[in-house]
TIMI-63457 format. One line per field, with one value per atom (N, C-alpha, C): residue number from 0; chain; atom name; x, y, z. Coordinates in steps of 0.001 Angstrom, whole numbers, plus 500000, padded with zeros to 6 digits. Layout:
N
resi <- NUM, ...
chain <- A, ...
name <- CA, ...
px <- X, ...
py <- Y, ...
pz <- Z, ...
# end
This chain:
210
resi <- 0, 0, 0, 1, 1, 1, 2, 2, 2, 3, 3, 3, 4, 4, 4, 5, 5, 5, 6, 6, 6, 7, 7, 7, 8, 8, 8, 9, 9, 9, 10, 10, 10, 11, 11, 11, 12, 12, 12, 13, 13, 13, 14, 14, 14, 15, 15, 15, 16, 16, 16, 17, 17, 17, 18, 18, 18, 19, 19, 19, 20, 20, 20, 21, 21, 21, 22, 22, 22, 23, 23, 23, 24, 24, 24, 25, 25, 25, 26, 26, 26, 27, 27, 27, 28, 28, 28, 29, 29, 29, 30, 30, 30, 31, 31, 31, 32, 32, 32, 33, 33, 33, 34, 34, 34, 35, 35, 35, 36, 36, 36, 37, 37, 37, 38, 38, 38, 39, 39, 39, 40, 40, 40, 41, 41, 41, 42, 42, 42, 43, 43, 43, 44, 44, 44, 45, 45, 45, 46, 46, 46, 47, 47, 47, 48, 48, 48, 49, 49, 49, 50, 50, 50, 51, 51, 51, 52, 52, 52, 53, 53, 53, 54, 54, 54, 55, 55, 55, 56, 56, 56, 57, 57, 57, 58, 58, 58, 59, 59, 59, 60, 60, 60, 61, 61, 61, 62, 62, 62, 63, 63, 63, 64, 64, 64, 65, 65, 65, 66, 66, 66, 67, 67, 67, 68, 68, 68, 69, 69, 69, 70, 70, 70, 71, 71, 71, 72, 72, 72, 73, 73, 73, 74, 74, 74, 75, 75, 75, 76, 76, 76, 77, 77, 77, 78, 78, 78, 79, 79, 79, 80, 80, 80, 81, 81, 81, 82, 82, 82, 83, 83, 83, 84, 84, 84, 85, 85, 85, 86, 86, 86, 87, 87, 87, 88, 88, 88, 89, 89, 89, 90, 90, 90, 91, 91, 91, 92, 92, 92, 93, 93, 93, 94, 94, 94, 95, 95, 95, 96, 96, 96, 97, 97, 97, 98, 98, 98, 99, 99, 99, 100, 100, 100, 101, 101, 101, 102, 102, 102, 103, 103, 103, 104, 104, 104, 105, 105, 105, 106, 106, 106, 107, 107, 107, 108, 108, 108, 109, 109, 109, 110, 110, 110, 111, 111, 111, 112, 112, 112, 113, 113, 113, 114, 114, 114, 115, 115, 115, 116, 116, 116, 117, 117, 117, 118, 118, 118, 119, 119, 119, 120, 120, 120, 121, 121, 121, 122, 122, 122, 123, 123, 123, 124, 124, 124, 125, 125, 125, 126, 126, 126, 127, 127, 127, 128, 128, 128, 129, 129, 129, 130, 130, 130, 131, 131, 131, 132, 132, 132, 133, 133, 133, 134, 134, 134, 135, 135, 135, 136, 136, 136, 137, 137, 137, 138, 138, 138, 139, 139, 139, 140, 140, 140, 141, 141, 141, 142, 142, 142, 143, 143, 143, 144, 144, 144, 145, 145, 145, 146, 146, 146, 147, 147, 147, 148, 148, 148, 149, 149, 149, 150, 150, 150, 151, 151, 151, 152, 152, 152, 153, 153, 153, 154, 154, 154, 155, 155, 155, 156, 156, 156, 157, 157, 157, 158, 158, 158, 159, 159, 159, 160, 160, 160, 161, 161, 161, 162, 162, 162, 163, 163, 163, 164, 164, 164, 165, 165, 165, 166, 166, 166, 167, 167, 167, 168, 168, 168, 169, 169, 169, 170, 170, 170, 171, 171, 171, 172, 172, 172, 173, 173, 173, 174, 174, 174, 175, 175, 175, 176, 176, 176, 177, 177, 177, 178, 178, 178, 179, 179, 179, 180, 180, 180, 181, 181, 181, 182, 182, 182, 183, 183, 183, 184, 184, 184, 185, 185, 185, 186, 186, 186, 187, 187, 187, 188, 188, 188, 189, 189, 189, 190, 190, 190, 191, 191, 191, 192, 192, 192, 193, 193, 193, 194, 194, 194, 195, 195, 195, 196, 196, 196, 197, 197, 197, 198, 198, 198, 199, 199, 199, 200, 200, 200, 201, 201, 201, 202, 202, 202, 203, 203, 203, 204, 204, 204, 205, 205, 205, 206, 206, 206, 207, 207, 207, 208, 208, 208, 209, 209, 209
chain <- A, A, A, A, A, A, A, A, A, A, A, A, A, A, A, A, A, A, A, A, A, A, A, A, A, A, A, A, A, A, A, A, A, A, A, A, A, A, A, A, A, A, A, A, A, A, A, A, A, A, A, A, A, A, A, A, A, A, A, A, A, A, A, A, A, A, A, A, A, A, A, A, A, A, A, A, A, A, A, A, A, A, A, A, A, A, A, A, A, A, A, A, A, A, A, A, A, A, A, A, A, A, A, A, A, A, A, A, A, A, A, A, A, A, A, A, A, A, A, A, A, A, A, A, A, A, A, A, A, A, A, A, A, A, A, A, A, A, A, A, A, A, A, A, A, A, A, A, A, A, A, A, A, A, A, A, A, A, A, A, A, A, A, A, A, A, A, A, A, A, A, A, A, A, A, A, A, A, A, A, A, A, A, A, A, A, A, A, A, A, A, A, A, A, A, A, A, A, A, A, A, A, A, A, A, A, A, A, A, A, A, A, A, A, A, A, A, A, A, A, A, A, A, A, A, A, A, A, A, A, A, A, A, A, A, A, A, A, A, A, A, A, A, A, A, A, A, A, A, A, A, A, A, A, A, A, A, A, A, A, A, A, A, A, A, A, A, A, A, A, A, A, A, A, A, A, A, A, A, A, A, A, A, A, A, A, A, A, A, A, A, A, A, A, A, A, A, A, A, A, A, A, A, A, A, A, A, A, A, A, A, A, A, A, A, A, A, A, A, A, A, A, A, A, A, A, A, A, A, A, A, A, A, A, A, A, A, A, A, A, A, A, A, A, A, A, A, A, A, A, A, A, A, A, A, A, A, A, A, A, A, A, A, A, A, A, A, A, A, A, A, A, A, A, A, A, A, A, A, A, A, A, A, A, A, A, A, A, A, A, A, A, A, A, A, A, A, A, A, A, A, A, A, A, A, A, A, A, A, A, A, A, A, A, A, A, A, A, A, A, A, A, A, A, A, A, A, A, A, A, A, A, A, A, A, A, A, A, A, A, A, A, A, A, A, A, A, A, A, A, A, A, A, A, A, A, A, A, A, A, A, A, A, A, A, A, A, A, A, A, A, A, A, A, A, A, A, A, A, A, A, A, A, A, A, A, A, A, A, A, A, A, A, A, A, A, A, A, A, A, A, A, A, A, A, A, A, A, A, A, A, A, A, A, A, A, A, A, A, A, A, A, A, A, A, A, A, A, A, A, A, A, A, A, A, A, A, A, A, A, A, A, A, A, A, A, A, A, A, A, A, A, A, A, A, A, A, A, A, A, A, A, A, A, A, A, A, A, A, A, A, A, A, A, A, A, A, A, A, A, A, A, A, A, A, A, A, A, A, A, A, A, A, A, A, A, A, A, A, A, A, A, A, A, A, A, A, A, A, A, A, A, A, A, A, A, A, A, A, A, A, A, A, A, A, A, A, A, A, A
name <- N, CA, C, N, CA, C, N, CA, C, N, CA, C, N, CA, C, N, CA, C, N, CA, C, N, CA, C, N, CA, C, N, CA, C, N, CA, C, N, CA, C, N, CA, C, N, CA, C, N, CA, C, N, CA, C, N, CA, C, N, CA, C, N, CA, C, N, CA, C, N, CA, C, N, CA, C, N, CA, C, N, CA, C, N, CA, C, N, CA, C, N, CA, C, N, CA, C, N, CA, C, N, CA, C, N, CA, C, N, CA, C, N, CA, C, N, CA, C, N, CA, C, N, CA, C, N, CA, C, N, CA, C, N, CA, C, N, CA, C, N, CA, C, N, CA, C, N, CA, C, N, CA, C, N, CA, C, N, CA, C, N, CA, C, N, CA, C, N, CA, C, N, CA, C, N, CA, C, N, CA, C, N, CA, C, N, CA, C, N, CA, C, N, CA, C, N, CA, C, N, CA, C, N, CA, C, N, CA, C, N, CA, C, N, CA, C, N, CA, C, N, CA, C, N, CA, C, N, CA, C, N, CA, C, N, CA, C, N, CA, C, N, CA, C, N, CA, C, N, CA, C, N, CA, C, N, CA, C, N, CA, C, N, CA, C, N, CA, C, N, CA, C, N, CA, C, N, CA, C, N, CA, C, N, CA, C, N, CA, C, N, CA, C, N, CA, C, N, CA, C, N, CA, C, N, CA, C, N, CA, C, N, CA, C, N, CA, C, N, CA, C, N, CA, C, N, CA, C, N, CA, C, N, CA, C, N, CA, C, N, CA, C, N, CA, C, N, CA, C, N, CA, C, N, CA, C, N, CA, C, N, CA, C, N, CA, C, N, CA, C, N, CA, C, N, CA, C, N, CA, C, N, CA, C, N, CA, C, N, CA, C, N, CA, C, N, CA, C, N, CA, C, N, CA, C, N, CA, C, N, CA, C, N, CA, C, N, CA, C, N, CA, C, N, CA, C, N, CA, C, N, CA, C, N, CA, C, N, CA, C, N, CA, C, N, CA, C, N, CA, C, N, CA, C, N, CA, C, N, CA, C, N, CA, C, N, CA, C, N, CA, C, N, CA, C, N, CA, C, N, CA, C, N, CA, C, N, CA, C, N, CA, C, N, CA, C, N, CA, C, N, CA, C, N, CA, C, N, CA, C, N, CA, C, N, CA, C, N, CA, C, N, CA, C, N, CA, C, N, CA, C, N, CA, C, N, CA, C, N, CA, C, N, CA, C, N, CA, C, N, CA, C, N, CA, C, N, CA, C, N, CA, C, N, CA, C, N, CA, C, N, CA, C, N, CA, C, N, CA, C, N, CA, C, N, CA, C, N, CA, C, N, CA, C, N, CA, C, N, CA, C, N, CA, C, N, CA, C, N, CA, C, N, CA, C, N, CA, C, N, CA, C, N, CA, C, N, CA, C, N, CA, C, N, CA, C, N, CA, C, N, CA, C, N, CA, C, N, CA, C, N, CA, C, N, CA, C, N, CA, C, N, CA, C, N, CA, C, N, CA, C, N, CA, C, N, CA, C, N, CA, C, N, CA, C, N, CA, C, N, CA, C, N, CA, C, N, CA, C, N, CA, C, N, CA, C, N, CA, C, N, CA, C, N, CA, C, N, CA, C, N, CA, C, N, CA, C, N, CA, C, N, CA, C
px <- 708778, 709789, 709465, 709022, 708666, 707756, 706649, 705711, 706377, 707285, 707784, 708237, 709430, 709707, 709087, 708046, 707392, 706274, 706037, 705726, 706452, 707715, 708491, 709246, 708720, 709011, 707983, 706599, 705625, 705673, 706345, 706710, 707395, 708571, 709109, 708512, 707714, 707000, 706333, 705378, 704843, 705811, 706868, 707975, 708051, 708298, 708515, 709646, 710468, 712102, 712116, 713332, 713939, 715037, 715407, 716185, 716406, 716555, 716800, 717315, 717766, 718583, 717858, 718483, 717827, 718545, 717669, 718564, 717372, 718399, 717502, 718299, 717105, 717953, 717188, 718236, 718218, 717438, 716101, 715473, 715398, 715292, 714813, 715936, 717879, 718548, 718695, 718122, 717812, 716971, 715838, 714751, 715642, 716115, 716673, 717837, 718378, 719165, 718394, 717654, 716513, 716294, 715824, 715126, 716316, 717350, 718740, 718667, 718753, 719025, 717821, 716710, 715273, 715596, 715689, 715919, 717148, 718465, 719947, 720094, 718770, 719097, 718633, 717371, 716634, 717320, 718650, 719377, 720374, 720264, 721753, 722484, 721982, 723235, 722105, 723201, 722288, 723130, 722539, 723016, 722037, 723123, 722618, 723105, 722099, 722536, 722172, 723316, 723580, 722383, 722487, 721731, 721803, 720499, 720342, 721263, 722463, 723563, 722308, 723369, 723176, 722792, 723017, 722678, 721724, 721036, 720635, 720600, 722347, 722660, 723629, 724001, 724612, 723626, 722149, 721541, 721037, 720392, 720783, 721683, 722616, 724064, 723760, 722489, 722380, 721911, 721281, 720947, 722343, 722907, 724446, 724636, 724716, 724955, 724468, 723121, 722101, 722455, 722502, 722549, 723452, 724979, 725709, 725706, 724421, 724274, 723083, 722575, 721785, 721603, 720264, 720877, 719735, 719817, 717953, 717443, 717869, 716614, 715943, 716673, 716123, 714684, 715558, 713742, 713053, 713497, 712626, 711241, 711927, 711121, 709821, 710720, 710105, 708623, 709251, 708805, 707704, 707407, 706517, 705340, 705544, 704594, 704039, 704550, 704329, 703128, 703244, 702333, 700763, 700958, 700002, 699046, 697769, 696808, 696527, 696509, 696103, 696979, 698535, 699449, 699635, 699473, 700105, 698633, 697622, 696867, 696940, 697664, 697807, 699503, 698896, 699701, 700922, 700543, 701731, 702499, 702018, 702963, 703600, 702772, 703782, 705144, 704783, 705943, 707462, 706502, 707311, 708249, 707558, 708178, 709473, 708677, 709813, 711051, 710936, 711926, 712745, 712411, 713484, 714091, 712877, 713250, 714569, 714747, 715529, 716979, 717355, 718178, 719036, 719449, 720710, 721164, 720613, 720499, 721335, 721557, 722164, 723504, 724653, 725375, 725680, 724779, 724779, 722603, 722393, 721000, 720479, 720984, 719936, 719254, 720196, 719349, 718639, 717931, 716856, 715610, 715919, 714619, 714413, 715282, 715334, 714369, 714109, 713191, 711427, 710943, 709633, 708686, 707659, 707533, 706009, 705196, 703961, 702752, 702611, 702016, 700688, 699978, 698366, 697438, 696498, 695786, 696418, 696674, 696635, 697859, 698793, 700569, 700913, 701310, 701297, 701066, 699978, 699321, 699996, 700344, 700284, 702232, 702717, 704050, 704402, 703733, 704125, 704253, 702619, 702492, 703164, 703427, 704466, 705455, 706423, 707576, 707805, 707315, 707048, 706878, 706012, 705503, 706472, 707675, 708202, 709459, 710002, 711494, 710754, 709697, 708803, 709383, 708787, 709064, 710570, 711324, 712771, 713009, 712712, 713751, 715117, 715953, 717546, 717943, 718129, 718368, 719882, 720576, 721926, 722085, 722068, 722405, 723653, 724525, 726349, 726220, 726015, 726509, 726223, 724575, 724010, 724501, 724739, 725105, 726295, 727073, 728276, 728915, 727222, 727097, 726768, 726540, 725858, 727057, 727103, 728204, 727704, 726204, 725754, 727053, 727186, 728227, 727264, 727773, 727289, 727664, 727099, 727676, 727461, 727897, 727963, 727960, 727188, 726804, 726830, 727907, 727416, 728164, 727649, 727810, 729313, 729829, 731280, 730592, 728950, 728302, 727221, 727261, 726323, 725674, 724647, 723906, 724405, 724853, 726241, 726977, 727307, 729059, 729929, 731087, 731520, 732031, 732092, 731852, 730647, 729548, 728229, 729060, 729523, 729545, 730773, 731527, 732405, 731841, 730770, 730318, 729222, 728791, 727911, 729468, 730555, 731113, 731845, 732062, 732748, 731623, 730627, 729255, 729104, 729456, 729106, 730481, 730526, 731871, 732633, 731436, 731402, 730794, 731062, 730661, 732132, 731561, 732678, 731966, 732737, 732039, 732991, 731746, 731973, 731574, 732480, 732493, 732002, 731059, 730340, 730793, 731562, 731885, 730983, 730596, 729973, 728531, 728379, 726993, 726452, 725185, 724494, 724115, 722884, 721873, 721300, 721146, 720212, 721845, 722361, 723287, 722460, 721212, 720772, 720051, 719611, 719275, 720962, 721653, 722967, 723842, 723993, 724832, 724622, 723163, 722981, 723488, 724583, 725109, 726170, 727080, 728017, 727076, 726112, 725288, 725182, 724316, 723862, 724762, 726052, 727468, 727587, 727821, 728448, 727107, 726445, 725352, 724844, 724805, 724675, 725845, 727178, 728406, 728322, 727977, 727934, 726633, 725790, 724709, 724784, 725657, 725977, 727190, 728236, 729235, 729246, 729562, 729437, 729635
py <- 270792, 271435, 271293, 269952, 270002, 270874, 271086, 272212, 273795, 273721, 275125, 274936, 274090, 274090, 274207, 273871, 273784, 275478, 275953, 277217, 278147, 278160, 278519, 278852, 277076, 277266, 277781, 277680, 278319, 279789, 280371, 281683, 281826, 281563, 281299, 281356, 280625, 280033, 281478, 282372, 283551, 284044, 284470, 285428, 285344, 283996, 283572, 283430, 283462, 283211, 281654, 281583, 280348, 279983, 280996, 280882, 281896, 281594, 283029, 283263, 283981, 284242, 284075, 283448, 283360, 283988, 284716, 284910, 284549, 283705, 283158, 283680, 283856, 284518, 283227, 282501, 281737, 280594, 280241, 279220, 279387, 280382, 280427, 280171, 280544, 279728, 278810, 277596, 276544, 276062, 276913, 276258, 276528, 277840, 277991, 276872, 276157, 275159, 274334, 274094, 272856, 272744, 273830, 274272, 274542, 274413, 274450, 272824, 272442, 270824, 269675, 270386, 270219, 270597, 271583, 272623, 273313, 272438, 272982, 273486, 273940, 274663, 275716, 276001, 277286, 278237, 277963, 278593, 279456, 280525, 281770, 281707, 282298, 282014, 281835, 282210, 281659, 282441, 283327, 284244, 283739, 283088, 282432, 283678, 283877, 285179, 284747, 284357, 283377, 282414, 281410, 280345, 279250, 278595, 277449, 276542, 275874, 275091, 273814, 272983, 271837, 270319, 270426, 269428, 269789, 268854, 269428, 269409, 268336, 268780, 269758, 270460, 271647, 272791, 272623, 273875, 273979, 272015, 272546, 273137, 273535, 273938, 275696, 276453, 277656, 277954, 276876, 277112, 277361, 276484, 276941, 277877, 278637, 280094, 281066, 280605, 281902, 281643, 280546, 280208, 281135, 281285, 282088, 283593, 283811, 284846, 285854, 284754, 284768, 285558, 286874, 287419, 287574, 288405, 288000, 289073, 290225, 291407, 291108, 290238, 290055, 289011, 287828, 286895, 287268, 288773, 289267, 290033, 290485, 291230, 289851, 288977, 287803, 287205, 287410, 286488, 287444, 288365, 290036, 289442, 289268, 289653, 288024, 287062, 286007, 285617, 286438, 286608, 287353, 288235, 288888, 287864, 288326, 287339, 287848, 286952, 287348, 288007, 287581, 288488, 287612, 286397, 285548, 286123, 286606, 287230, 289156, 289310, 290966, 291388, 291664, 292511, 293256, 294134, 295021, 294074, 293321, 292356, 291956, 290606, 289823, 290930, 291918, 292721, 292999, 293199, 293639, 292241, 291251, 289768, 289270, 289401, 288746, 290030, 290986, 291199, 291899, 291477, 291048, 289562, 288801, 287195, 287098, 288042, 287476, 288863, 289879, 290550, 289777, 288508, 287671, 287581, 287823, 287600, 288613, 289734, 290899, 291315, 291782, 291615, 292998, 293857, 294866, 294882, 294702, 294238, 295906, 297097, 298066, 298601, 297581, 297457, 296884, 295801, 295431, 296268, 297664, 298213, 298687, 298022, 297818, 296905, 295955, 294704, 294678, 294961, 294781, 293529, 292933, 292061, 292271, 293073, 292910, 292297, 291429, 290654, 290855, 289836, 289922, 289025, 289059, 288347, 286356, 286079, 284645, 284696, 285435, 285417, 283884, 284023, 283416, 281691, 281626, 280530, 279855, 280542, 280036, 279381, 280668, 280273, 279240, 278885, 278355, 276520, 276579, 275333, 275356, 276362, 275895, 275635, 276521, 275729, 274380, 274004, 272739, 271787, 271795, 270669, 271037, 271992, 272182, 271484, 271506, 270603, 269580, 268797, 267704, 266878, 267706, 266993, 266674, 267865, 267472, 266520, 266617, 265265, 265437, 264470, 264543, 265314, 265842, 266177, 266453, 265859, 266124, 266239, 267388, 267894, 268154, 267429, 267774, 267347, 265617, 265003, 265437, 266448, 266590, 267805, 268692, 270106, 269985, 268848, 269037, 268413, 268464, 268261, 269669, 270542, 272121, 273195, 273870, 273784, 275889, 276036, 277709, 277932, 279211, 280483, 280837, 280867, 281335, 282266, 283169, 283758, 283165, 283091, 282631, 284232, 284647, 286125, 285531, 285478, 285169, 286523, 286575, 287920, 287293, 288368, 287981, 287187, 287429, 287335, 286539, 285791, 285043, 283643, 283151, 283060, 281091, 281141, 279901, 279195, 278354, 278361, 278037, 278239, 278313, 277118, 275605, 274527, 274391, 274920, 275122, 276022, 277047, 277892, 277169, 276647, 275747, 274673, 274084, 272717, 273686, 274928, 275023, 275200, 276084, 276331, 274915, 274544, 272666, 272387, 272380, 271394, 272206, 273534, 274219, 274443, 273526, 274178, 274883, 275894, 277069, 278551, 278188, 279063, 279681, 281385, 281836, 283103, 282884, 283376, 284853, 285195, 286791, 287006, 287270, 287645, 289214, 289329, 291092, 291305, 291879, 292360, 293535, 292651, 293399, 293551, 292312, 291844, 290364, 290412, 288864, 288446, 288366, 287251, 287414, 289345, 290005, 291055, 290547, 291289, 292547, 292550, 293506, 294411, 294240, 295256, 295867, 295181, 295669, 296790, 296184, 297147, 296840, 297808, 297638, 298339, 299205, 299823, 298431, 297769, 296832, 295625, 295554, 293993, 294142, 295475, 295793, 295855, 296104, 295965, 294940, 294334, 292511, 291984, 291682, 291041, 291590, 292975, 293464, 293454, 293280, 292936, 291999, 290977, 289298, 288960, 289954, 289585, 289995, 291683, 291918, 291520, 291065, 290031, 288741, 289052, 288234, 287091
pz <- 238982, 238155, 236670, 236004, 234737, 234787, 235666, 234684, 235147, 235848, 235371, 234108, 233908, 232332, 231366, 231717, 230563, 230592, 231777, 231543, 230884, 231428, 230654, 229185, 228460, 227222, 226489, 226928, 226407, 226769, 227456, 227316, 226341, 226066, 225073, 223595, 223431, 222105, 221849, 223147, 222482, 222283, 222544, 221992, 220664, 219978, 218612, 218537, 219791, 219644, 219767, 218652, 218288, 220047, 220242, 221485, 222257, 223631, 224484, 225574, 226013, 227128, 228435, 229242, 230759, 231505, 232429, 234229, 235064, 235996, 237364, 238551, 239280, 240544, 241527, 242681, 243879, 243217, 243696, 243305, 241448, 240953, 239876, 238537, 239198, 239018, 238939, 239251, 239157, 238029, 238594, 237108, 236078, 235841, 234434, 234080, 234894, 234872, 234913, 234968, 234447, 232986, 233064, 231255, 230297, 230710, 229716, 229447, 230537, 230318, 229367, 229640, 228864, 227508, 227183, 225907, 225827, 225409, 225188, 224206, 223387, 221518, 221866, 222956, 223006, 223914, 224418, 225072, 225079, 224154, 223898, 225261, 226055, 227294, 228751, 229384, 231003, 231945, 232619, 233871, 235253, 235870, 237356, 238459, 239195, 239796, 241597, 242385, 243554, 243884, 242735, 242727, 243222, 243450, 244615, 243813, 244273, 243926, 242941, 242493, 241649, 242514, 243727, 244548, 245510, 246174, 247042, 248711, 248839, 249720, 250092, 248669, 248757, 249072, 248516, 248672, 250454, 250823, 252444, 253574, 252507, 253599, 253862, 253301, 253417, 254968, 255522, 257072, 257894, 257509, 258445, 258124, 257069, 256916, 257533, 257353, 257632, 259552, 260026, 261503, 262274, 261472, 262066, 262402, 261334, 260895, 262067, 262698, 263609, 264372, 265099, 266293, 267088, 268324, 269026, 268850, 268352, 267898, 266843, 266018, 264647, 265250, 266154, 266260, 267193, 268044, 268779, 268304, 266917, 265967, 265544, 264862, 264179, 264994, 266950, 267641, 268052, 267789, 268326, 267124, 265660, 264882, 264707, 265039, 265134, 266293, 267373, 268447, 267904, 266661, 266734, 265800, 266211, 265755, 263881, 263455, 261906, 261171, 261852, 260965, 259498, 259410, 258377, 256942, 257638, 256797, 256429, 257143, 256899, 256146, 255537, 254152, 255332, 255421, 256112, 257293, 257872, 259150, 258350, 256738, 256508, 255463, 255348, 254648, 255832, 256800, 257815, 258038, 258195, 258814, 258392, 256692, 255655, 255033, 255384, 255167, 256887, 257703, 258658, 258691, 258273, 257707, 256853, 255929, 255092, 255642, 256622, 256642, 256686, 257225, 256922, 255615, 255087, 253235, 252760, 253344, 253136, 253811, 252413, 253146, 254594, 253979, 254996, 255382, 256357, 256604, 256262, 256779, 255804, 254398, 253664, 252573, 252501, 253090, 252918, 253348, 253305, 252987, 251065, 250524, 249029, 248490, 249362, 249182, 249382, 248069, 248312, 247807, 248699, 248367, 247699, 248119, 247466, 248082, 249168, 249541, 249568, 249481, 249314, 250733, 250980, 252131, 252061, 250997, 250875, 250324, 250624, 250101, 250857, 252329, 253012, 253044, 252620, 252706, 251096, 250198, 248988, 249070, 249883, 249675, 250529, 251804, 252116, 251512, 251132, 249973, 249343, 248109, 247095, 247327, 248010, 248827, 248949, 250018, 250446, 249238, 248168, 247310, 245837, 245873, 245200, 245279, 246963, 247153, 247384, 247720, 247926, 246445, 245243, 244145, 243941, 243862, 243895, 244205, 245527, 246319, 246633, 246356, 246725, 245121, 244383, 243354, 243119, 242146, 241733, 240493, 239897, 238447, 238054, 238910, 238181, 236953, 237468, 235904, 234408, 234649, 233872, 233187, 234090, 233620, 233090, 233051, 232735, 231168, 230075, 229101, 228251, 229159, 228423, 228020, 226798, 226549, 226560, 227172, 226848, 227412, 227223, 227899, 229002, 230480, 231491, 232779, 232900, 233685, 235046, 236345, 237496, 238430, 238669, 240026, 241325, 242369, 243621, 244347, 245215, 246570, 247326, 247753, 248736, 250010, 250019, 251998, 250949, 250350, 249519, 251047, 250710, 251832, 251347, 250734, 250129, 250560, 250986, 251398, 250470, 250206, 249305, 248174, 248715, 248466, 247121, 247703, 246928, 245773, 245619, 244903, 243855, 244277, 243703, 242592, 243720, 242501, 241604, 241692, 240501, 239064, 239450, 238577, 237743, 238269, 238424, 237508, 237775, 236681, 235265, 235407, 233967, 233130, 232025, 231391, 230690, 230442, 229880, 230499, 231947, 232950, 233566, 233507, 234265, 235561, 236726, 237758, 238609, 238674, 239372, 240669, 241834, 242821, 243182, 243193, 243641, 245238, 245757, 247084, 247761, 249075, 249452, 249464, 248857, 248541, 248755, 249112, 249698, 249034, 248989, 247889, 247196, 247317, 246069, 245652, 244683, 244030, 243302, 242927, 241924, 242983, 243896, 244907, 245842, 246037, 246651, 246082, 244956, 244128, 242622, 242399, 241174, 239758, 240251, 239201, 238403, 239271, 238977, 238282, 239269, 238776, 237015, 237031, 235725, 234621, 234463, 234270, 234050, 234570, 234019, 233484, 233971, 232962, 231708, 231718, 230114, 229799, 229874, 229433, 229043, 229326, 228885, 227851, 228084, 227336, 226164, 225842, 224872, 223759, 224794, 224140, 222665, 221272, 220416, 220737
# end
């Protein structure tokens, strides 16, 4: 996590901005709640858009979610391309995989043909490492106490079918005290692919706000 932060602020630094606005979406909500807490001057505001909660046994509570969410065409699909040999190396399987992987994510699963991922021969292999050696570093992580010194203006984006429970969604607002949060109906985990006319709406609302 520090050397995201710190990629980060060196993004930053080429800009030549003294300070700047963040949005993180899921994991990347987080970092940006990292790098607020790192750098609380370089921060105009902060738009978390249904982000991995402040704990992290709030952020393990997304399996129960996704669990209920569960059905057997979906891991029949999963369990078909999983069989085929060399799919974790082919571009088009793993496109196909991951975004039946993630239709729980949605609060209506046909949009996730909204979702493109891009994937390359060694996608696979890379995400799965980083992943792993990314909550590895974490650890048990609890950023209440911390966040609850940051005084940015923040917006809070979570979905009505947010992949969340709502506990989670509670303690991020609880930790920020200058955070105010918006319920998008009708929407999961990608608010800006769901309904991107509204998304786009409140966040340039807030961003443009004196």
């Amino acid at each position: 996590m520090q050397t995201l932060v710190d990629d980060l602020d060196a993004t930053r630094a080429e800009t030549s901005a003294d300070s700047i606005d963040l949005i993180g979406h899921s994991f990347g909500g987080l970092q940006c709640l990292f790098y607020a807490l790192a750098n609380p001057n370089k921060v105009r505001r902060l738009a978390l858009i249904d982000s991995d909660p402040p704990t992290a046994v709030e952020w393990r509570r997304y399996r129960e979610v996704l669990a209920e969410r569960d059905d057997e065409e979906r891991n029949g699909i999963l369990q078909s391309i999983e069989s085929q040999p060399g799919w974790q190396t082919n571009p088009d399987s793993l496109e196909t995989y991951f975004r039946t992987y993630v239709r729980p994510y949605f609060a209506r699963p046909e949009r996730v043909s909204r979702l493109h991922f891009g994937f390359g021969p060694d996608s696979f292999e890379k995400l799965t490492v980083t992943t792993r050696a990314i909550r590895e570093d974490l650890g048990e992580w609890d950023i209440r106490e911390a966040l609850r010194t940051l005084t940015i203006p923040t917006l809070v984006i979570y979905g009505s079918d947010t992949i969340f429970p709502a506990l989670a969604v509670e303690s991020t607002i609880r930790s920020l005290p200058n955070a105010r949060l918006e319920v998008m109906a009708n929407v999961g985990h990608f608010p800006f692919l769901e309904d991107q006319p509204t998304f786009l709406t409140l966040v340039e609302d807030f961003l443009s706000a004196i």
